[in-house]
C-alpha positions in Angstrom: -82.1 69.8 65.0 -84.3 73.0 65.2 -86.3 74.3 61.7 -84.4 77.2 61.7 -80.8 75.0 62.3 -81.9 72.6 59.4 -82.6 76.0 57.1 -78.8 77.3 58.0 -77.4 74.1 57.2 -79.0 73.5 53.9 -78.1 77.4 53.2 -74.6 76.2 53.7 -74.6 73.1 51.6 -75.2 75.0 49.4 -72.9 77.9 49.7 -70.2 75.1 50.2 -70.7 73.8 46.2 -71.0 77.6 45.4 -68.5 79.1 46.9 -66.1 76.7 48.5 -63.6 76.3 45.3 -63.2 80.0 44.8 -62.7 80.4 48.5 -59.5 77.9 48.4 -58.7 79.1 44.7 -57.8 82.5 46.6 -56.4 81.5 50.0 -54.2 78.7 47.8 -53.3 81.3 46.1 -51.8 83.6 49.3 -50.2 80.5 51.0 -48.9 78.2 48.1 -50.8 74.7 47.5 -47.6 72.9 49.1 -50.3 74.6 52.1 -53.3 72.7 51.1 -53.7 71.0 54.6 -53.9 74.4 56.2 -56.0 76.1 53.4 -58.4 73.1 53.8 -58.8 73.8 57.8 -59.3 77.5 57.2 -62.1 76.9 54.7 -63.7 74.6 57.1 -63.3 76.9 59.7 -65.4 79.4 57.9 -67.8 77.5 57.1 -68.1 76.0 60.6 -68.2 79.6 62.0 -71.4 80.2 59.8 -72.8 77.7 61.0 -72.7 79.1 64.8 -73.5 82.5 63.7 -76.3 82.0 62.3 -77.8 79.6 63.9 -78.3 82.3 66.9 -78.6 85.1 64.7 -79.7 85.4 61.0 -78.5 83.9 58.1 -76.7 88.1 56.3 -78.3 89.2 53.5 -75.1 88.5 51.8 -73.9 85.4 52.8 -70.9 84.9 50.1 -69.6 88.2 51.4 -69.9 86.8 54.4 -67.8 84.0 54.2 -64.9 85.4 52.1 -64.8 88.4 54.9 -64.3 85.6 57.2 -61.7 83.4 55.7 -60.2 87.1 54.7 -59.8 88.1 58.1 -58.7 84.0 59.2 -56.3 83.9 56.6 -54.6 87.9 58.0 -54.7 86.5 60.8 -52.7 83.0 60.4 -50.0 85.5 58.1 -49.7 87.6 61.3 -49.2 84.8 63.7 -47.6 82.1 62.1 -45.6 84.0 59.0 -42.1 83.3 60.7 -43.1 79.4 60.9 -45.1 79.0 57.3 -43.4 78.8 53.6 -46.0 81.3 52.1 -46.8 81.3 48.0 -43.7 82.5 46.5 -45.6 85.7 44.7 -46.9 86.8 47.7 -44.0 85.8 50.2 -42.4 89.7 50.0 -46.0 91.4 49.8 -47.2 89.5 53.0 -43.9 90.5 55.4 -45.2 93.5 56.6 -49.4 93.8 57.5 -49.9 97.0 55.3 -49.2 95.0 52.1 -50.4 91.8 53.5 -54.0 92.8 53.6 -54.1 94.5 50.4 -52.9 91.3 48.8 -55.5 89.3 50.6 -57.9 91.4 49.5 -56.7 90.9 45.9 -56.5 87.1 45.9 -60.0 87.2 47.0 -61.0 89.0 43.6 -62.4 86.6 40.6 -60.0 87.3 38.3 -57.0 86.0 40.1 -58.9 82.9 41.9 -60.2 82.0 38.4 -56.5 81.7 37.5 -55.8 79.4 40.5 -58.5 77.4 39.6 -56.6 76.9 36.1 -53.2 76.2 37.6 -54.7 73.9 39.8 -56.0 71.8 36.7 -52.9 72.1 34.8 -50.5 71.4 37.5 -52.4 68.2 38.5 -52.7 67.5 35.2 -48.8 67.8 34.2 -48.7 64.8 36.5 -48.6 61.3 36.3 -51.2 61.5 38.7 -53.8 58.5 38.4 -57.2 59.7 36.6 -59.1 57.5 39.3 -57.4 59.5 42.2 -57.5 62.9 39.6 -61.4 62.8 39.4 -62.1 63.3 43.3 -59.8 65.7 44.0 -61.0 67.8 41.2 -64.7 67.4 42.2 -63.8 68.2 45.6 -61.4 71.0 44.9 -62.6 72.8 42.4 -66.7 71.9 42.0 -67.0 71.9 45.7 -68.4 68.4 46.1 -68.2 66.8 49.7 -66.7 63.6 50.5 -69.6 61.8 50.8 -71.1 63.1 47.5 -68.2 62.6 45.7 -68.3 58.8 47.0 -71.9 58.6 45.6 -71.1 60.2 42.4 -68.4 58.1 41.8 -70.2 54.7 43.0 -67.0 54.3 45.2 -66.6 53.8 49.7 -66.5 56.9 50.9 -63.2 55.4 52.5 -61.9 55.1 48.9 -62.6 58.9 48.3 -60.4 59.5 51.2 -57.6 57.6 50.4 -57.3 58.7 46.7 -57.7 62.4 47.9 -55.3 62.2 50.5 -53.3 60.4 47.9 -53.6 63.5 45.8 -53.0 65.8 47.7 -49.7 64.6 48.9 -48.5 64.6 44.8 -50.6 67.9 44.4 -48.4 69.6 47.2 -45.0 68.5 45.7 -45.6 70.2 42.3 -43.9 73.4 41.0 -45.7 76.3 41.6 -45.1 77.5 37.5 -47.5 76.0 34.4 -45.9 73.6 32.3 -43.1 74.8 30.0 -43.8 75.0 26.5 -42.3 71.3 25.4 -44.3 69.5 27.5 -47.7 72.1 27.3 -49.4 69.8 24.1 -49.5 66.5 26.2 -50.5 68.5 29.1 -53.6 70.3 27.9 -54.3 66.9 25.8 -54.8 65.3 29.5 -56.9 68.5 30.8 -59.5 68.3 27.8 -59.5 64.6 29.0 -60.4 65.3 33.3 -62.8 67.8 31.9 -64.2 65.9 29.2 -65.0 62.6 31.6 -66.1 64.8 34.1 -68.4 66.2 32.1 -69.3 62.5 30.7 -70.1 61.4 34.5 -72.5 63.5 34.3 -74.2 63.0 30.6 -73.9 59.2 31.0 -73.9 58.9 34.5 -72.3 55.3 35.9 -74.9 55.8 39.3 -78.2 52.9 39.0 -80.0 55.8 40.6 -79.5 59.1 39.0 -79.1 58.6 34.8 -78.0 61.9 34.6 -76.4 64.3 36.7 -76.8 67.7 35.1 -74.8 69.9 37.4 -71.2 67.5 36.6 -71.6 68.9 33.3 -72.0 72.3 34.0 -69.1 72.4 36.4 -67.4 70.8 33.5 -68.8 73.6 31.2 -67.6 76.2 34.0 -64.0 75.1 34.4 -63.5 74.6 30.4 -64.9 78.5 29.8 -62.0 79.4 32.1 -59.5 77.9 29.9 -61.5 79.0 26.5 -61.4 82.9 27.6 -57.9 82.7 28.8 -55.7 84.9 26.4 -53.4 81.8 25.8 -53.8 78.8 27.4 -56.5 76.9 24.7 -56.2 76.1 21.8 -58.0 74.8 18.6 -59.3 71.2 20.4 -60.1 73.2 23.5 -62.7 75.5 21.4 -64.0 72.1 19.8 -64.4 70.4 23.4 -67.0 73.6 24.2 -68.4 73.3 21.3 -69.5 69.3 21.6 -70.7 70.3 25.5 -73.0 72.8 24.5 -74.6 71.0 21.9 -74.9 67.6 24.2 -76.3 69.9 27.2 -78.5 71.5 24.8 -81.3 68.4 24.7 -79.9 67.1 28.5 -83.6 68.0 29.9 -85.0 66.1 27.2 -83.2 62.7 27.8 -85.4 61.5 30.9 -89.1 61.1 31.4 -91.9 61.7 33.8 -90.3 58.3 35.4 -87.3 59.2 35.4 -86.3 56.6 32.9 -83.8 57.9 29.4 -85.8 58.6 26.5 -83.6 57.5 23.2 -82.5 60.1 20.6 -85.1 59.0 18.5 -88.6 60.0 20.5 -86.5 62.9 21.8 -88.6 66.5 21.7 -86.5 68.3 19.6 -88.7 71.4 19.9 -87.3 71.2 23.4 -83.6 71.3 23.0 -81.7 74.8 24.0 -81.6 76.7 20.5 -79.5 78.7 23.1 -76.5 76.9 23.4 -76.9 74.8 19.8 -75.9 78.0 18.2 -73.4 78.6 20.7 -72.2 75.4 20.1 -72.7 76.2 16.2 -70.4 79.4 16.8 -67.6 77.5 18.6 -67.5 75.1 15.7 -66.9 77.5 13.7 -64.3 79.3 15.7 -62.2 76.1 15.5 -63.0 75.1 11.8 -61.9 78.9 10.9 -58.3 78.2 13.0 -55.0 78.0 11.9 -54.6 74.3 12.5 -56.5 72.5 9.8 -55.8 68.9 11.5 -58.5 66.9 12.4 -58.5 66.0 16.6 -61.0 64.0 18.3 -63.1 66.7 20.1 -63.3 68.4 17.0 -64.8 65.3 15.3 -66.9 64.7 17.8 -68.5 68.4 18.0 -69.5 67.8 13.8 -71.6 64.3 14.8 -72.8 66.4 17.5 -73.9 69.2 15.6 -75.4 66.9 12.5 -77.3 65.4 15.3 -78.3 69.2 16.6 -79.3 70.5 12.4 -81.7 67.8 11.7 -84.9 69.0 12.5 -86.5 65.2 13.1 -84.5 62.2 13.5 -85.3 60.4 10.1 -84.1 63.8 8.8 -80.5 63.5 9.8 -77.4 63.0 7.7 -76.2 59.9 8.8 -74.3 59.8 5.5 -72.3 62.4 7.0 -72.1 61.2 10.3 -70.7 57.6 8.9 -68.0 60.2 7.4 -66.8 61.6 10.4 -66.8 58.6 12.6 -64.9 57.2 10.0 -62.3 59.9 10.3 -62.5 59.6 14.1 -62.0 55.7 13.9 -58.8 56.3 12.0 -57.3 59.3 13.9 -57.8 57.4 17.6 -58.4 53.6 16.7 -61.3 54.0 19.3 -63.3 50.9 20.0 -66.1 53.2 21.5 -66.3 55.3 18.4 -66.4 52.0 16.0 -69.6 50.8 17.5 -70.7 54.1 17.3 -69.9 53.6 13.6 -71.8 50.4 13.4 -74.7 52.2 14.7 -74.1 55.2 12.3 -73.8 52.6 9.3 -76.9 50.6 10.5 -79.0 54.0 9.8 -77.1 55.1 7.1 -79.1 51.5 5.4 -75.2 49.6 5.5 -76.8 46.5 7.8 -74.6 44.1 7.2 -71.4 46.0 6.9 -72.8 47.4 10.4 -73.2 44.0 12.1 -69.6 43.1 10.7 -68.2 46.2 12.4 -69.7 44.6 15.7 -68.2 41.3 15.0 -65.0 42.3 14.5 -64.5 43.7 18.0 -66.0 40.1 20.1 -61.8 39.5 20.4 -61.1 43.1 22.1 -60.0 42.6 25.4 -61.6 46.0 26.2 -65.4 45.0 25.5 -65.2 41.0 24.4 -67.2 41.0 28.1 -68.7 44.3 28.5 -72.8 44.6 28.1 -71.9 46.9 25.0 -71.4 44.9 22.4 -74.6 42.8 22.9 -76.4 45.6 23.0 -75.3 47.2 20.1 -76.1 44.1 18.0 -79.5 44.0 19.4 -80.3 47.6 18.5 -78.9 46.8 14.8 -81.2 43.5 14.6 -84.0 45.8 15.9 -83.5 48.0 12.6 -83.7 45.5 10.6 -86.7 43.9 12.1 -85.4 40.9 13.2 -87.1 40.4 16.5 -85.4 36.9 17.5 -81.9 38.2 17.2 -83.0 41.6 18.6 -84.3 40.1 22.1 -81.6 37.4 21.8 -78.7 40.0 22.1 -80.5 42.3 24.7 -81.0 39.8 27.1 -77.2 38.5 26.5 -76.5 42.3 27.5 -78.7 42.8 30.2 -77.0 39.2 31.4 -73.3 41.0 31.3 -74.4 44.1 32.9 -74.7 48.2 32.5 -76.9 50.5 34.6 -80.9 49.6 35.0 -81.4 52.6 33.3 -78.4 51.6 30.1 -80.8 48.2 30.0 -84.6 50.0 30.3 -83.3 52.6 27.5 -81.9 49.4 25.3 -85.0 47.8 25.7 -87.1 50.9 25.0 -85.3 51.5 21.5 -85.5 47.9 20.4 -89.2 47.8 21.3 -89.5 51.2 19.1 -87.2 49.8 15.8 -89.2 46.6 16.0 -92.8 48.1 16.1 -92.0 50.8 13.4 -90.8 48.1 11.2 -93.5 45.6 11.4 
């Protein structure tokens, strides 16, 4: 491969994650997603032309414009040819029967407010599913953050094969479902299980499951990206959807501070605080607000979540935070979900807060969960609390117990780092 065939080729890499899920957003949104299969080969099919072009030519001085010209004029064409043979999307079926009309709605689907929509439906509508969230995760990554198969595969530590079958999976559901958004009876449970995709999505990328790369910053900002759609939409969000925003911005707001020089995650603690994004903490403050100011006073996990957050985000060092406060609210969070995630998080909370033993008991009381009795987490949770109180037996004892059930290299390096930081500021 040529210099200048290797330059086009990254150019369109890139230009696939940019502007690959609008591009189907908008010709979904012309042919109907029971289309997918065709929509698919007409993306590719622009992408692919690019790729001749301008490897002979030059890469245009607008190459998004570029592209959606080209699947513009693919997808007139396809209408022109093949409209007697195709089921097209039943809002466009009249405007697309004669070529006057058909053009002008093409050119409309291609505008950002409408494919911003699509992108929308398409989460709700997979999400009003009983659609696996193993199988949901790719498709959305594919669809709708532009994510090729084979980055998808090493995102999601998963056979590339695997990726295939669970999207092709998925896309046979996704091509069965109504074309409407979920009626009004079914909408809570619904939007419940799209805070969830966007919520681990944006976790895969703030606790990353790859030994490799710790943190993958860009899964949370398409994360950040799709939720915004849903948070400026005149009525699709609601009071949990603000609070979701809310807790992203504040945990992107110290993400560049979470690995070193070695690429190895840097604990809370020895974080540089004067580096986290005042940017998005007040954005994230101003969210918070927004939902606490709403007319539904209940308390809701994301909402929870975005006040430990935000204690976390107030304190200017970390022997000045409130972990009073925060042993509150995980409290409150530990009754509203029964979360076994969010009651070592309490132990950890109460361990700070100077409750040790009440801490360790918290631990010891989930060894019989079927969940974590053999996960790495529990180990390691007890060794960071033995840390704090200085015993360095117990502390090592539990960590290499941890290390021994598993985690990530880096989940292990970032253990040991904290323990190694408790037990020398206590000695």
């Amino acid at each position: 491969m040529t210099n200048k065939s290797t330059k086009v080729q990254r150019s369109i890499d890139v230009l696939y994650r940019e502007e690959s899920p609008k591009m189907l957003a908008s010709l979904l949104r012309i042919f109907g997603h029971h289309n997918i299969d065709l929509v698919e080969d007409m993306l590719q099919e622009a992408f692919h032309t690019a790729l001749i072009t301008w490897s002979t030519s030059d890469i245009p001085n607008n190459p998004s414009a570029w592209l959606i010209q080209t699947a513009r004029n693919r997808a007139i064409d396809v209408i022109r040819t093949q409209k007697n043979r195709l089921r097209l999307s039943e809002q466009y079926a009249e405007l697309l029967e004669s070529e006057w009309t058909a053009a002008l709605s093409v050119d409309e689907a291609f505008h950002e407010p409408y494919f911003q929509d699509e992108q929308l439906r398409m989460v709700f509508l997979c999400c009003a599913t009983d659609m696996k969230l193993q199988n949901l995760l790719p498709f959305i990554l594919k669809s709708l953050c532009g994510l090729s198969v084979h980055a998808i595969a090493k995102a999601l530590f998963l056979p590339e094969e695997t990726v295939k079958k669970r999207l092709t999976r998925t896309k046979e559901q996704f091509k069965q479902l109504p074309w409407s958004l979920p009626d009004n009876d079914v909408y809570e449970s619904v939007i419940e299980r799209v805070h969830l995709v966007l919520y681990l999505l944006f976790n895969e990328g703030f606790h990353s499951t790859d030994d490799q790369t710790p943190i993958r910053k860009a899964f949370c900002q398409e994360a950040i990206a799709l939720l915004k759609l849903l948070v400026e939409h005149p009525k699709l969000g609601n009071k949990e959807t603000v609070s979701l925003y809310a807790l992203m911005h504040f945990h992107i707001a110290r993400i560049d501070t979470r690995l070193d020089e070695s690429n190895q995650l840097i604990p809370l603690n020895l974080q540089d605080r004067n580096l986290w994004n005042k940017g998005y903490i007040n954005a994230g403050e101003f969210l918070l607000n927004t939902a606490s100011n709403g007319a539904d006073l209940k308390l809701s996990r994301f909402y929870l979540e975005a006040l430990i957050a935000s204690e976390h985000c107030r304190a200017e060092t970390f022997k000045e935070t409130d972990w009073q406060k925060i042993v509150h609210w995980y409290r409150e969070l530990v009754d509203l979900t029964g979360s076994e995630v969010a009651k070592i998080n309490l132990a950890v909370s109460l361990g700070y807060a100077g409750f040790s033993e009440q801490a360790i008991q918290t631990v010891a009381a989930l060894e019989s969960s079927p969940l974590l009795s053999k996960s790495h987490m529990l180990d390691a949770t007890l060794a960071h609390l033995y840390a704090l109180n200085g015993d360095k037996e117990k502390a090592f004892a539990h960590a290499k117990a941890s290390c021994d059930k598993g985690g990530t290299r880096a989940e292990q390096a970032l253990m040991l780092h904290q323990i190694e930081d408790l037990l020398s500021q206590s000695s």
